[in-house]
Backbone as ProteinMPNN parsed JSONL, in Angstrom:
{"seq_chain_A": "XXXXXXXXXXXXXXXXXXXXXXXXXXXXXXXXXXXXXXXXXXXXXXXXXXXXXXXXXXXXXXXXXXXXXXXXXXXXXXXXXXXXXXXXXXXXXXXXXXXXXXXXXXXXXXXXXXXXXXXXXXXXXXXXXXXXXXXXXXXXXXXXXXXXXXXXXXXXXXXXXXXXXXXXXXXXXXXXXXXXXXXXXXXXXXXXXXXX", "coords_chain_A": {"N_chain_A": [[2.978, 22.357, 254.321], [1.183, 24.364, 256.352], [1.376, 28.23, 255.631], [3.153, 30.412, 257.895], [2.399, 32.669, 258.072], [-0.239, 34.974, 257.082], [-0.995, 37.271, 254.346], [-2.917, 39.913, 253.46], [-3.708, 40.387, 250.26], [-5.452, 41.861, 248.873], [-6.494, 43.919, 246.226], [-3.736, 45.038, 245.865], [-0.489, 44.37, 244.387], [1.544, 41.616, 243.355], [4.52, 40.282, 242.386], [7.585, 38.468, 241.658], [11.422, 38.846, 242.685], [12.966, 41.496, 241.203], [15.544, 41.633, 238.671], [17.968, 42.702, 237.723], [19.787, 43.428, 234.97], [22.169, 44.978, 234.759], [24.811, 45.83, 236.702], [26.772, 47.931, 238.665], [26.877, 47.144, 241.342], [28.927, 46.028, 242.344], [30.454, 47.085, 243.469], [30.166, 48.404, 245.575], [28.957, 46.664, 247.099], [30.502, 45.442, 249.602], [31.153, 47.045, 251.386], [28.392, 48.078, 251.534], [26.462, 45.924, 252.542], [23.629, 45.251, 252.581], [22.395, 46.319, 250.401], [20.327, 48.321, 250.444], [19.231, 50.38, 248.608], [18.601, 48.757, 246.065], [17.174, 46.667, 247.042], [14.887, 47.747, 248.094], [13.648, 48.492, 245.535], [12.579, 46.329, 244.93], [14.624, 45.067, 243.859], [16.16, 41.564, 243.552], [18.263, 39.971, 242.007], [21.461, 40.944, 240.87], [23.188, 41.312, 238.283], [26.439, 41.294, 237.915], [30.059, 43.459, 237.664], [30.1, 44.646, 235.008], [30.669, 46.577, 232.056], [33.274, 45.822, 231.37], [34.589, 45.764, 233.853], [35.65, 44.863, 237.383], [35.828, 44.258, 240.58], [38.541, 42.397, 241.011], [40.272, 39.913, 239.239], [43.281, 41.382, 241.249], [46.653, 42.107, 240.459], [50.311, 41.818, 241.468], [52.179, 42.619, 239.74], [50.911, 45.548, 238.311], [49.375, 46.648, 240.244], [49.283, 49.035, 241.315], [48.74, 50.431, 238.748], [45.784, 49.264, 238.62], [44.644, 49.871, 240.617], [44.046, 53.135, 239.918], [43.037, 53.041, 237.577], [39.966, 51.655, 238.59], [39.501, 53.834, 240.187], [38.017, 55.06, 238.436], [35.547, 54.39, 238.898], [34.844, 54.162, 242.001], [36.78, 55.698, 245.333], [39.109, 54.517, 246.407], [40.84, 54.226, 249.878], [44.143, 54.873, 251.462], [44.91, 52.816, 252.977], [42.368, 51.159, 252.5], [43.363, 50.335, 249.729], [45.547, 48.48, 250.237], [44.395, 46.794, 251.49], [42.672, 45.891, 249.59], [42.813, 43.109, 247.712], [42.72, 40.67, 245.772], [43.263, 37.577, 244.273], [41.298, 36.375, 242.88], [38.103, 36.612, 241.39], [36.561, 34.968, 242.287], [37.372, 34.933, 244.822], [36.618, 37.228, 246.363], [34.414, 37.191, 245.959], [33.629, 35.107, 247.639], [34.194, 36.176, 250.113], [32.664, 38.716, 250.549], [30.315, 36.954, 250.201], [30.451, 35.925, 253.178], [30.051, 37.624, 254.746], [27.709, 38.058, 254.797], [25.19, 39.217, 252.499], [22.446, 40.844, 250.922], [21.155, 40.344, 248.303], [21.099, 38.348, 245.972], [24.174, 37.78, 243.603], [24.871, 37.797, 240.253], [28.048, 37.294, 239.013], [30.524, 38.832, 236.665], [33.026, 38.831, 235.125], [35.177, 41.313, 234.416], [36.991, 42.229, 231.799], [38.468, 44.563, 231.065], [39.763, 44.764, 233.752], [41.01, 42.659, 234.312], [42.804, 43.109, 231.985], [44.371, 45.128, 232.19], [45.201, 44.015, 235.378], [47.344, 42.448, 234.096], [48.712, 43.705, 231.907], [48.827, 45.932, 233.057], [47.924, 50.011, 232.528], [47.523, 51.299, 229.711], [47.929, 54.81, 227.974], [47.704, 54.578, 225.578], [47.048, 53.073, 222.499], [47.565, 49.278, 222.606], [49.083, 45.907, 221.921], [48.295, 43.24, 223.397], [51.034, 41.261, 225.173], [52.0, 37.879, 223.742], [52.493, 36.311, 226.005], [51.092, 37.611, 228.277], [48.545, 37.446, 227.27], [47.884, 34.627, 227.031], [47.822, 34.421, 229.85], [45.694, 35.799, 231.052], [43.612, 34.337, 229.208], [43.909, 31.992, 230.505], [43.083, 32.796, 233.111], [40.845, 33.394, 233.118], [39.797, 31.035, 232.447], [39.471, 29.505, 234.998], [38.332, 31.028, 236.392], [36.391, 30.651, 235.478], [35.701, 28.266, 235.662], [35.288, 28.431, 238.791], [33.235, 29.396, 238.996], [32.218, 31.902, 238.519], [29.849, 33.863, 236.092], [30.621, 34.535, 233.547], [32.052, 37.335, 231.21], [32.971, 40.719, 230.404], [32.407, 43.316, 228.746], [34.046, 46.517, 227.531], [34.38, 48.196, 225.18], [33.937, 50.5, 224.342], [35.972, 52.226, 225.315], [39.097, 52.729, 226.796], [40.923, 49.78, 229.0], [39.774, 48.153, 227.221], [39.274, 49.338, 224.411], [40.994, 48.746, 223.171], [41.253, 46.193, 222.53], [41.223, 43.847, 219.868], [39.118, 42.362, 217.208], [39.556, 39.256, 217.359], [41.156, 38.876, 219.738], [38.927, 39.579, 221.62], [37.209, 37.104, 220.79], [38.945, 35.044, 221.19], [39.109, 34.804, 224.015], [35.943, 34.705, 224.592], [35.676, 32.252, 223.44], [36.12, 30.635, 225.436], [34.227, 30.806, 227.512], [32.228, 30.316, 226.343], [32.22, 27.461, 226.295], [31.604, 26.902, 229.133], [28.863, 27.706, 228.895], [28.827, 30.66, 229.034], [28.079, 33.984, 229.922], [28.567, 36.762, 227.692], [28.881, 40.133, 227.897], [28.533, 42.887, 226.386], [29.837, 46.306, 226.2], [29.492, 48.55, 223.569], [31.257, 49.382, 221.064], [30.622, 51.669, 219.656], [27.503, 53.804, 218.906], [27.143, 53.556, 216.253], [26.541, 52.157, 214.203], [26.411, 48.442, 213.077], [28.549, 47.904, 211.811], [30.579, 48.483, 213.372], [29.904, 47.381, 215.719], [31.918, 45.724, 216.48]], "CA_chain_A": [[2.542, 22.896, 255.607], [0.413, 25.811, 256.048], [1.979, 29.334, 256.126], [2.891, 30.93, 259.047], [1.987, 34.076, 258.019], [-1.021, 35.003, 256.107], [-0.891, 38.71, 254.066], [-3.942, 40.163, 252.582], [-2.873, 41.163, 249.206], [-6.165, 42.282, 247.815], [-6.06, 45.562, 245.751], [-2.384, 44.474, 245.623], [0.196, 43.438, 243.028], [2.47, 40.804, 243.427], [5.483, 40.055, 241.661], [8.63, 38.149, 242.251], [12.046, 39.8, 242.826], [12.953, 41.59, 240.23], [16.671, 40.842, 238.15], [18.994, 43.98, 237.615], [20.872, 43.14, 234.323], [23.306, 45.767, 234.477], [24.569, 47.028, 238.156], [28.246, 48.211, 239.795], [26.885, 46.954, 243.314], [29.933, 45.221, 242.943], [31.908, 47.948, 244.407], [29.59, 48.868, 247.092], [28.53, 45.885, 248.601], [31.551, 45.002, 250.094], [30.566, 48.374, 252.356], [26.642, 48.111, 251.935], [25.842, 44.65, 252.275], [22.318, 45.345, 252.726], [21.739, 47.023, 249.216], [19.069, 48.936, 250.566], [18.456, 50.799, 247.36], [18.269, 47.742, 245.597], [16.228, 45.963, 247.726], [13.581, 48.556, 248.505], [12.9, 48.582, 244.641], [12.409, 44.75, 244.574], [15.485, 43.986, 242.969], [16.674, 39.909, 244.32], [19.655, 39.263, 241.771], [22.159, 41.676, 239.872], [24.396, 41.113, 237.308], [27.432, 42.809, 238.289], [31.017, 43.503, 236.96], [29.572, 44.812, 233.88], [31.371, 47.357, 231.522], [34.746, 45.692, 231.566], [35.054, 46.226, 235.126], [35.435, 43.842, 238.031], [36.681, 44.375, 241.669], [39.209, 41.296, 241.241], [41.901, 40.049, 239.816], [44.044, 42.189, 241.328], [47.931, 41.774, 240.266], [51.291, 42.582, 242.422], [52.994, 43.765, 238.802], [50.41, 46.178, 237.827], [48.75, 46.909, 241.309], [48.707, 50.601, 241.016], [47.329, 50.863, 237.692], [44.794, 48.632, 238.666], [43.954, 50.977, 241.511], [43.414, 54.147, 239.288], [41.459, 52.289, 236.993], [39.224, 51.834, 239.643], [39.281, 55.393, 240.1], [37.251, 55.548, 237.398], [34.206, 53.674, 239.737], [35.084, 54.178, 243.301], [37.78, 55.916, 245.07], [39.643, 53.906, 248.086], [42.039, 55.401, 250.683], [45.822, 54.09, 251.197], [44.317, 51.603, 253.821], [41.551, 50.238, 251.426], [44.152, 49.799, 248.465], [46.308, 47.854, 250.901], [43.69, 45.675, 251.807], [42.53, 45.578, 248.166], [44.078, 42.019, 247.532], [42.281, 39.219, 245.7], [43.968, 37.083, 243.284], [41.231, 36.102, 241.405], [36.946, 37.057, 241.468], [35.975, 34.081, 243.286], [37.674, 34.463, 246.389], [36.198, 38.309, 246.277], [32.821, 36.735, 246.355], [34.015, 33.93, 248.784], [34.502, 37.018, 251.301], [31.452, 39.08, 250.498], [29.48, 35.944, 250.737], [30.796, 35.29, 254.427], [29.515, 38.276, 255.701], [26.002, 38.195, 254.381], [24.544, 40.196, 251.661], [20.798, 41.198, 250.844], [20.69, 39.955, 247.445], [21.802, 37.65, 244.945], [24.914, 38.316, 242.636], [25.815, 37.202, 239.434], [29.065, 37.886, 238.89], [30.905, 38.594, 234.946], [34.873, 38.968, 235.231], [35.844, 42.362, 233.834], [37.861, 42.515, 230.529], [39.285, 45.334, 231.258], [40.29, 44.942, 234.891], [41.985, 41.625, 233.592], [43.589, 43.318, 231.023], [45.478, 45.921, 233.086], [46.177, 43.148, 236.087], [48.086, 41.724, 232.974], [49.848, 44.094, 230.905], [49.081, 47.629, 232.929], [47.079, 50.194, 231.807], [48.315, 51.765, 228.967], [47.339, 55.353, 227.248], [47.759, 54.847, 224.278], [46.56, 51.74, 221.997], [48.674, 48.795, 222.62], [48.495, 44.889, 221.834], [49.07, 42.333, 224.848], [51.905, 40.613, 224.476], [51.409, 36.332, 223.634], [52.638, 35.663, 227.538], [50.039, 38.302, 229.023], [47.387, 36.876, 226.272], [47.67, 33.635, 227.733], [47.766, 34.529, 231.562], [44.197, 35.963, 230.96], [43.235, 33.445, 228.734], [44.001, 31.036, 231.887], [42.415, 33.393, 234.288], [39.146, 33.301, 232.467], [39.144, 29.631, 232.691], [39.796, 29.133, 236.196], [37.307, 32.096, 236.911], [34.581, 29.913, 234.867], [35.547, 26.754, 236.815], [34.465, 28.318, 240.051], [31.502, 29.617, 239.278], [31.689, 33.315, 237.85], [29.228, 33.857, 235.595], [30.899, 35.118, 232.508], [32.727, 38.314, 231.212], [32.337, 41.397, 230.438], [34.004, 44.386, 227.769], [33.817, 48.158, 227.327], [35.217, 48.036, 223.744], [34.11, 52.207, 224.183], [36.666, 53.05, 226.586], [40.554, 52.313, 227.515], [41.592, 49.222, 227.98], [39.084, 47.236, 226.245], [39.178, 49.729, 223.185], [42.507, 48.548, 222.336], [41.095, 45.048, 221.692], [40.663, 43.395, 218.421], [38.183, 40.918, 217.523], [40.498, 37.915, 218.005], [41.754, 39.187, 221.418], [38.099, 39.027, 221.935], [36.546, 35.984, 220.349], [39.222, 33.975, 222.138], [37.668, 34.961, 225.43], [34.522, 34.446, 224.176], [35.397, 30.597, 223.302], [36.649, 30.045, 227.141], [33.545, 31.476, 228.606], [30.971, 29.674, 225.765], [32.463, 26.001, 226.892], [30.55, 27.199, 230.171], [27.554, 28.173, 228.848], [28.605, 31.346, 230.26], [27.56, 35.477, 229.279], [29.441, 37.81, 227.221], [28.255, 41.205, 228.005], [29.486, 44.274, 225.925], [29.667, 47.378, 225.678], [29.73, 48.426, 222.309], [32.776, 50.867, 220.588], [30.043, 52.966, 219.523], [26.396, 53.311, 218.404], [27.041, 54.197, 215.028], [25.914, 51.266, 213.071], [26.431, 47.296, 213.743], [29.728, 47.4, 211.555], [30.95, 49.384, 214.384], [29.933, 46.811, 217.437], [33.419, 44.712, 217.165]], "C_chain_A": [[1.888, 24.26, 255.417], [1.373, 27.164, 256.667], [1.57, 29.553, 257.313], [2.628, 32.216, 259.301], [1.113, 34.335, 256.652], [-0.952, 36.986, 255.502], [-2.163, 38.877, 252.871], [-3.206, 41.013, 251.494], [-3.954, 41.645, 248.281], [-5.877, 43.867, 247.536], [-4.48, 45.717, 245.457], [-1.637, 43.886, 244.379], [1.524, 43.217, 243.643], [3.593, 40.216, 242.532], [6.806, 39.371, 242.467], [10.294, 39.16, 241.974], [12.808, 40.174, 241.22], [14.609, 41.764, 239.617], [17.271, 42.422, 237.732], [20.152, 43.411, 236.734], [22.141, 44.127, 234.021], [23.2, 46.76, 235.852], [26.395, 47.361, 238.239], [28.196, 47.905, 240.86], [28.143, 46.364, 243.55], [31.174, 45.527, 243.714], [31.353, 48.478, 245.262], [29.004, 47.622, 248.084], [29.553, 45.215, 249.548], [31.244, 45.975, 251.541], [29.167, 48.2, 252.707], [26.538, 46.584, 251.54], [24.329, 44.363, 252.019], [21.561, 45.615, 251.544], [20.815, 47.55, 249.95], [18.556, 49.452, 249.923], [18.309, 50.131, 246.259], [16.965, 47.195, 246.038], [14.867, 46.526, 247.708], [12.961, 48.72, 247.112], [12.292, 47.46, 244.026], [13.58, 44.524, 243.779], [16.233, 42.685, 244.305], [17.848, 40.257, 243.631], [19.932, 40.716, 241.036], [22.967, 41.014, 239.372], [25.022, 41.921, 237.139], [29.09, 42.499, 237.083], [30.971, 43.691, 235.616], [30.7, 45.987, 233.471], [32.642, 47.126, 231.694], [35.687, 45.352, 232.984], [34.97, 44.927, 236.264], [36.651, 44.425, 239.388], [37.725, 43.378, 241.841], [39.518, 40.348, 239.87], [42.788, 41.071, 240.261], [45.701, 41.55, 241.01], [49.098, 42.438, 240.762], [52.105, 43.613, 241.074], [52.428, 45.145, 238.994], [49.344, 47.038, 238.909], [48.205, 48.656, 241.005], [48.524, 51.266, 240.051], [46.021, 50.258, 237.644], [43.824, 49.631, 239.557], [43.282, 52.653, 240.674], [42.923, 54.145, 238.061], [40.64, 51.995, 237.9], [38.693, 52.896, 240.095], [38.021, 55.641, 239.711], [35.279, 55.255, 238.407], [34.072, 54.246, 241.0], [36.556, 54.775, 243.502], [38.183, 54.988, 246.906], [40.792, 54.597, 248.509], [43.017, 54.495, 250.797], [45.29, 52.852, 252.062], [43.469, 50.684, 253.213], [42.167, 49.46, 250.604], [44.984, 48.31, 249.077], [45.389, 46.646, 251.158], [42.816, 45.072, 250.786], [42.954, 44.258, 247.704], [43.297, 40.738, 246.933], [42.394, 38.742, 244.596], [43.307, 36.253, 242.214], [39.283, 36.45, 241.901], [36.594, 36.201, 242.512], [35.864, 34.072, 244.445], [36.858, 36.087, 246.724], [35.047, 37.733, 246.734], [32.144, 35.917, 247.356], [33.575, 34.803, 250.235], [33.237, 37.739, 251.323], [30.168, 37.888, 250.905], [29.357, 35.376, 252.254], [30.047, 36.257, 254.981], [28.411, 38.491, 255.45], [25.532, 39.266, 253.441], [22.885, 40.16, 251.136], [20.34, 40.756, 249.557], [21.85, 39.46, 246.64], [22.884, 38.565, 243.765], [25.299, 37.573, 241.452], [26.402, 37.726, 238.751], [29.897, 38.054, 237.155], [32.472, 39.235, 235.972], [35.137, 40.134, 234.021], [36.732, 42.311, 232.94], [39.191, 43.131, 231.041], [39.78, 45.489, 232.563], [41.615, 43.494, 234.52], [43.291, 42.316, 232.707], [44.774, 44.531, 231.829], [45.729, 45.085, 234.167], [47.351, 43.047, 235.29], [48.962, 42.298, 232.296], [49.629, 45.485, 231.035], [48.465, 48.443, 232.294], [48.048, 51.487, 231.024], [47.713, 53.045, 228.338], [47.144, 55.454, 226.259], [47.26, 53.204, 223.792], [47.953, 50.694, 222.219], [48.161, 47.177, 222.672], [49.095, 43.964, 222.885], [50.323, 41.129, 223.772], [51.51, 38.44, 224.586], [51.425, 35.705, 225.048], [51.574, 36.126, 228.416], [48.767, 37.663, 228.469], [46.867, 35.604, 227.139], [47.262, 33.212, 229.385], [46.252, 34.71, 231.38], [43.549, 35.477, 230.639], [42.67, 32.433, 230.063], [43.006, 31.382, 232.874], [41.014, 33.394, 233.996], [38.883, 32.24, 232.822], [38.855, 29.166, 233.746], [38.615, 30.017, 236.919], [36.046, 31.398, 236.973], [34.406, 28.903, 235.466], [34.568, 26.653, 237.915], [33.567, 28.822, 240.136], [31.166, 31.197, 238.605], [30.949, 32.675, 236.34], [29.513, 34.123, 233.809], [31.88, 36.731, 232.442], [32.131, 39.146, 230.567], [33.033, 42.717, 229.459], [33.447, 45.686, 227.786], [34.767, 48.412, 226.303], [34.599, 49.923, 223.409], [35.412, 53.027, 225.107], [38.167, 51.724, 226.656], [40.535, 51.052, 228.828], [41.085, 48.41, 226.781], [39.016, 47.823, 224.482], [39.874, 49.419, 221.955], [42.286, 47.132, 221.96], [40.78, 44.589, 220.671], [39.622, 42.453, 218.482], [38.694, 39.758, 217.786], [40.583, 37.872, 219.422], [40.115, 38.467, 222.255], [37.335, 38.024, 222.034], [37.467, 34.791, 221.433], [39.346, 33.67, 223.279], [36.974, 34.308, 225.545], [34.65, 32.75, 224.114], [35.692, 30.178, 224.504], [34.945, 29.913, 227.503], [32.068, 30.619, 227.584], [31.122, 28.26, 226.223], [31.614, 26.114, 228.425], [29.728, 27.301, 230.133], [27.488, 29.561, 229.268], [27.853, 32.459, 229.058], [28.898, 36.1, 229.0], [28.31, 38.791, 227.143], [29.164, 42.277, 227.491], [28.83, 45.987, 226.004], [30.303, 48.224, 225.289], [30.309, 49.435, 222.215], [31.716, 51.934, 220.389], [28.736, 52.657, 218.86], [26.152, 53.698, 217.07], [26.267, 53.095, 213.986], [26.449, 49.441, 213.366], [28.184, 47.14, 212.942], [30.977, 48.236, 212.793], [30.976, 48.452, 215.767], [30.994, 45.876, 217.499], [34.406, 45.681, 216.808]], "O_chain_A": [[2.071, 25.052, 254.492], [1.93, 27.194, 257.765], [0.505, 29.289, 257.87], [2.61, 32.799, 260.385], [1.482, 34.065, 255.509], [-0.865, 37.859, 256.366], [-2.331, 38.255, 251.822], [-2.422, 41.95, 251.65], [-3.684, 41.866, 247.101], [-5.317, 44.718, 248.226], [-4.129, 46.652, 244.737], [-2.114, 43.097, 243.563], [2.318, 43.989, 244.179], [3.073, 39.397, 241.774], [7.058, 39.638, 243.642], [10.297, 40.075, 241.151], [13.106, 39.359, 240.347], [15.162, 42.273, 240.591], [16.375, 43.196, 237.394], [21.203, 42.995, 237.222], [22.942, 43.944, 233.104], [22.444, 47.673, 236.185], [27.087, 46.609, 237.553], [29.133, 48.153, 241.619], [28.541, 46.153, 244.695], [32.147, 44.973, 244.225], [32.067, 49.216, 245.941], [28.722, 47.604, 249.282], [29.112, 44.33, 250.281], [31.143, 45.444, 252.648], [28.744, 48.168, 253.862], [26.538, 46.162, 250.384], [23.906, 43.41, 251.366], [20.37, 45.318, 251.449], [20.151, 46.539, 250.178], [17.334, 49.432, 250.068], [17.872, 50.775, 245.306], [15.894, 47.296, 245.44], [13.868, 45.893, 247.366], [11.781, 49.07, 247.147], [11.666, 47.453, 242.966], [13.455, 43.654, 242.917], [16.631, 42.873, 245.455], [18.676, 40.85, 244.323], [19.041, 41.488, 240.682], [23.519, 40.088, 239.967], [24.804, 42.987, 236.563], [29.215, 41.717, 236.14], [31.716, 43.002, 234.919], [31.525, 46.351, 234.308], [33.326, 48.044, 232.147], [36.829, 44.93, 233.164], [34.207, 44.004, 235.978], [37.808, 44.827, 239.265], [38.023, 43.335, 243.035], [38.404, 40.05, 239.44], [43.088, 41.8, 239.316], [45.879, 40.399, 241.408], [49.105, 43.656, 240.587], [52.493, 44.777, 241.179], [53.075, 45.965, 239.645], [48.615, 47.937, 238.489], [47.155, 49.181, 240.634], [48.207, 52.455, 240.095], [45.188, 50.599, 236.804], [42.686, 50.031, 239.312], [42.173, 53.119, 240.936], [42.429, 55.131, 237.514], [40.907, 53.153, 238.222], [37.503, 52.962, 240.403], [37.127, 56.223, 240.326], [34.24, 55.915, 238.373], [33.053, 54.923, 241.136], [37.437, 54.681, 242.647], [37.651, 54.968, 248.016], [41.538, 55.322, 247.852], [42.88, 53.372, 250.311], [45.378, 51.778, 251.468], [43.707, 49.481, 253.318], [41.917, 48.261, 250.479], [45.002, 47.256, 248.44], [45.836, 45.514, 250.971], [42.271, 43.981, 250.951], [43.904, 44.52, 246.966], [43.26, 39.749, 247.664], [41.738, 39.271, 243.699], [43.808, 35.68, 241.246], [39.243, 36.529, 243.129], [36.327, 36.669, 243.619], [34.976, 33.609, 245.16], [36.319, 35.908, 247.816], [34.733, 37.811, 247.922], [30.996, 35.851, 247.795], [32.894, 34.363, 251.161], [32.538, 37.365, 252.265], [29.302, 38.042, 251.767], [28.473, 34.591, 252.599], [29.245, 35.842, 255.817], [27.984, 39.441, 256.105], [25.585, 40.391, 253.936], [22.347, 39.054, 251.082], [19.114, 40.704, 249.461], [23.016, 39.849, 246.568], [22.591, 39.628, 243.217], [26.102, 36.657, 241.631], [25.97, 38.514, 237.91], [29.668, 37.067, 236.455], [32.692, 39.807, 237.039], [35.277, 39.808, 232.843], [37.783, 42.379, 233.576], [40.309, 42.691, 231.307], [40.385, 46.557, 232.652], [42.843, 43.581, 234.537], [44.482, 42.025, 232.822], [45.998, 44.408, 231.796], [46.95, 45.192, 234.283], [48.391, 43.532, 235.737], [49.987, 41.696, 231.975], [49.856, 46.305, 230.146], [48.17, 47.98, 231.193], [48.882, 52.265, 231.487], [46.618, 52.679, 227.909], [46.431, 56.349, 225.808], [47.132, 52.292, 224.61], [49.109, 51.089, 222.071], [47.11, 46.923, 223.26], [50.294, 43.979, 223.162], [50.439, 40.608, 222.662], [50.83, 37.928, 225.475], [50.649, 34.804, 225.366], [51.081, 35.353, 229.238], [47.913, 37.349, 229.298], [45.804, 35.53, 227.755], [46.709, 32.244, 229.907], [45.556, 33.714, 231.573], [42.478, 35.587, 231.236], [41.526, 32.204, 230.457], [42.234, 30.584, 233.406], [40.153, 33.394, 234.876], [37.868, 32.081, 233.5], [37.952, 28.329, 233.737], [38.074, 29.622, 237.952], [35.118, 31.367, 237.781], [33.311, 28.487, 235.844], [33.686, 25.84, 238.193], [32.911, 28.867, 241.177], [30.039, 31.558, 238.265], [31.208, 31.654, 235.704], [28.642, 33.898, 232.969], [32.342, 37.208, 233.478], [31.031, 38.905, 230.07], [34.233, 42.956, 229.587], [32.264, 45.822, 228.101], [35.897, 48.822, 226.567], [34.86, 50.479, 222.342], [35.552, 54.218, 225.388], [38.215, 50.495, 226.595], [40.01, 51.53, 229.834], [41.672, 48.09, 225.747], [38.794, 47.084, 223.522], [39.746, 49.555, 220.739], [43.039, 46.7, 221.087], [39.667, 45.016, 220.365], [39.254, 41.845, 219.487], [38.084, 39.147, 218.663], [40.151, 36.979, 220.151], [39.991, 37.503, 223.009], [36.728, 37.808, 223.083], [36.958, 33.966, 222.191], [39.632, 32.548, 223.697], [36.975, 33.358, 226.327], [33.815, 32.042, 224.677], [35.424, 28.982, 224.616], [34.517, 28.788, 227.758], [31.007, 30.389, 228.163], [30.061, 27.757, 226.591], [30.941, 25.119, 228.692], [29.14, 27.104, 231.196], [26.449, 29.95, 229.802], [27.34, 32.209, 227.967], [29.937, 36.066, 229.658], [27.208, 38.608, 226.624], [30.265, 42.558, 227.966], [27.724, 46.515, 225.884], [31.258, 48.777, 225.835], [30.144, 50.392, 222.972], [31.882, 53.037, 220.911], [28.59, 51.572, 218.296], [25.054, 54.139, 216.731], [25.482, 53.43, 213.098], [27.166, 49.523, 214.363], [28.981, 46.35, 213.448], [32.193, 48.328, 212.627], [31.77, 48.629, 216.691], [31.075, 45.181, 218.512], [35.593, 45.474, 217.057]]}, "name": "protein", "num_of_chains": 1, "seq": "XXXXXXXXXXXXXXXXXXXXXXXXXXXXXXXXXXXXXXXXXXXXXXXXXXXXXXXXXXXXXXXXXXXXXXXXXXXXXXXXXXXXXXXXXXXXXXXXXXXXXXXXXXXXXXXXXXXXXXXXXXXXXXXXXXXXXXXXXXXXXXXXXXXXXXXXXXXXXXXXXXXXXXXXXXXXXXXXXXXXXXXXXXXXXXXXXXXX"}
C-alpha cells in the first residue's frame, strides 16, 4: 500500500535505528520509559545489564547486600527497596514491558548481581559454596529459557573479581546451549593473559 506519509529527505541522511551495545538504561527505564536521551540520538535497541550488573534476581537471604550493590549504579529510597522485588530478570522485563517503553531491550543477566543474590556480597575474595554454585547455575538456565539474552561479568571489580575461570566457563556453557552472549569486562588491560 502506498505510504501515508511522504518525507522529503533530499540533502538528508537516512539510517536505521541505531544499536547501543553497552547501556545501564536498565536502571532508569523503569522511571524514564521514554529514554529520551536515547532516542533523540537514534538509538532503537540497547544491550543492557552489562558489567555484571542486572536489576533482578533479587534474593530474601541477601536482600540488603543486593541493595548496596546497587548503590554502586543507582540509589533507591526505603520505599523503592521495598518495592524492589523480582525473583528472577524476566518478570522485571515482564513489568517494564507492560507499561510501554521507547525502545527495544536486550537484556544480559548480571554475574555479579547473581552472585551476591546467592552467597552475599563479600569484601574480601571468597569462593561460592557447591549449593550457591548450583542455585545460579539453575538461575541462568531458567533466565535463558525465557528469553534473556545472555550474561554478563565485571571480572575488574567485587563480586565478579573473586571468580575463577571454572566458576566462569560453567556459566558460559548454560548460556552457549542458547546461542546466547557473554559479555565481559575484563580484570584488567594489561595483556590477554590477564582477560580470565
Amino acid at each position: 500500500p502506498p505510504a501515508s506519509k511522504l518525507i522529503d529527505a533530499i540533502d538528508s541522511a537516512i539510517s536505521p535505528g541505531f544499536i547501543d551495545m553497552h547501556s545501564h538504561t536498565d536502571f532508569s527505564i523503569k522511571d524514564n520509559p521514554e529514554a529520551e536521551s536515547k532516542v533523540m540520538q537514534g538509538i532503537t535497541t540497547e544491550v543492557v545489564g552489562m558489567c555484571g550488573f542486572s536489576p533482578a534476581p533479587t534474593n530474601g537471604n541477601y536482600f540488603n547486600d543486593l541493595m548496596d550493590y546497587f548503590n554502586n549504579t543507582i540509589t533507591l529510597n526505603k520505599e523503592e527497596k521495598l518495592q524492589w522485588r523480582w525473583k528472577n530478570l524476566y518478570e522485571f522485563y515482564e513489568e517494564i514491558e507492560k507499561k510501554g517503553i521507547s525502545v527495544n531491550l536486550a537484556p544480559l543477566l548480571g554475574y555479579g548481581t547473581l552472585r551476591v543474590a546467592y552467597s552475599g556480597f563479600s569484601k574480601t575474595p571468597n569462593t561460592l559454596l557447591p549449593e550457591q554454585q548450583k542455585k545460579i547455575l539453575y538461575q541462568i538456565e531458567k533466565e535463558m529459557e525465557a528469553g534473556i539474552w545472555g550474561i554478563s561479568t565485571a571480572l575488574e571489580y567485587p563480586p565478579c573479581s573473586y571468580c575463577d575461570v571454572e566458576e566462569i566457563a560453567k556459566a558460559c556453557k548454560i548460556v552457549k546451549r542458547f546461542n546466547g552472549i557473554y559479555s565481559t569486562h575484563m580484570r584488567n588491560e594489561n595483556g590477554k593473559e590477564d582477560l580470565l
